[in-house]
C-alpha positions in Angstrom: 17.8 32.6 0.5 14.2 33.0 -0.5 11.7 33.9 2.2 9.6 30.5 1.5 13.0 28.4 1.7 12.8 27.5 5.8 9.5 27.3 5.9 8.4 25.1 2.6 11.3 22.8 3.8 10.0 22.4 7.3 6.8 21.7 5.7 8.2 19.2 3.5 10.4 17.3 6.1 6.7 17.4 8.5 4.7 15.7 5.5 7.7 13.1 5.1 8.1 12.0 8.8 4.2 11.7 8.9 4.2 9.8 5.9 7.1 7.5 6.9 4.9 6.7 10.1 1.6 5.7 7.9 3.5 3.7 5.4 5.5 1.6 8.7 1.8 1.5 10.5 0.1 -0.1 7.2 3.2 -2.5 7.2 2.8 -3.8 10.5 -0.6 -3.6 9.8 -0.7 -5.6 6.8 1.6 -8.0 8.2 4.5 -7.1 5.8 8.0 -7.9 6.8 11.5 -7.7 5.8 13.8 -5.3 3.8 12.8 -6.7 0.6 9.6 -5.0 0.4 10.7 -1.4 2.1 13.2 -1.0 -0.4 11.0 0.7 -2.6 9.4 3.2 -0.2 13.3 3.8 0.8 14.2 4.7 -2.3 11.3 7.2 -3.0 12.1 9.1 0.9 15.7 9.0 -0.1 14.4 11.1 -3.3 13.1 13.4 -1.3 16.4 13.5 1.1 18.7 14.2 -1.6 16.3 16.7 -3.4 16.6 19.0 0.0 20.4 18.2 0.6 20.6 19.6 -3.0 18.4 22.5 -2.7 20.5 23.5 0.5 24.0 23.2 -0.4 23.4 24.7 -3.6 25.4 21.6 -5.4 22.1 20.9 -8.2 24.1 19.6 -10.8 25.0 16.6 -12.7 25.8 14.1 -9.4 22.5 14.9 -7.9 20.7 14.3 -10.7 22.0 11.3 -11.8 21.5 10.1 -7.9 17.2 11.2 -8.1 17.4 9.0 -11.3 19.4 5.9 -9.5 17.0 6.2 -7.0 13.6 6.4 -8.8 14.8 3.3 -11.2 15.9 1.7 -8.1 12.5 2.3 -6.6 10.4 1.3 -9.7 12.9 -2.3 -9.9 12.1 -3.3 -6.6 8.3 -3.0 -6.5 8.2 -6.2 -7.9 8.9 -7.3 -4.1 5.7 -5.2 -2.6 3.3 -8.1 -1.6 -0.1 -8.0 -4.0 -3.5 -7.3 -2.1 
C-alpha cells in the first residue's frame, strides 16, 4: 500500500457522505420525491463505491470496468426523470 491510500480514501468516503446529505437536503427541499428521480444520483455514488471496492481488493480489471460503465450509462438514462427547475 501507498502512504496516501488510507488517508485519500477516508477523504474520499468524508466528501461522499457530506455530499449524499446536500443532495437528500436539496430534495426535501425542493419537494422531490420518489425513487425515480434518485436513481441517477444513485448510480453516480455507486460509481464511486465500486471505484474504492476496486482500488482495495486489487480486482481492477475487466468486471469492474464494465460495472463504472453500466453505472454511468445507467446514470445518464435516468436523468430524464430529474424534475426541470
Amino acid at each position: 500500500m501507498d502512504l496516501f491510500t488510507i488517508p485519500l480514501t477516508i477523504l474520499l468516503l468524508i466528501f461522499m457522505a457530506l455530499s449524499i446529505i446536500t443532495t437528500v437536503k436539496k430534495r426535501k427541499a425542493a419537494g422531490v420525491t420518489g425513487i425515480k428521480s434518485a436513481l441517477t444520483p444513485i448510480c453516480f455514488y455507486s460509481v464511486a463505491v465500486v471505484a474504492i471496492f476496486t482500488f482495495w481488493f486489487d480486482i481492477i480489471g475487466l468486471v469492474s470496468w464494465t460495472l463504472i460503465i453500466i453505472l454511468m450509462i445507467l446514470g445518464a438514462f435516468f436523468t430524464k426523470y430529474l424534475p426541470v427547475n
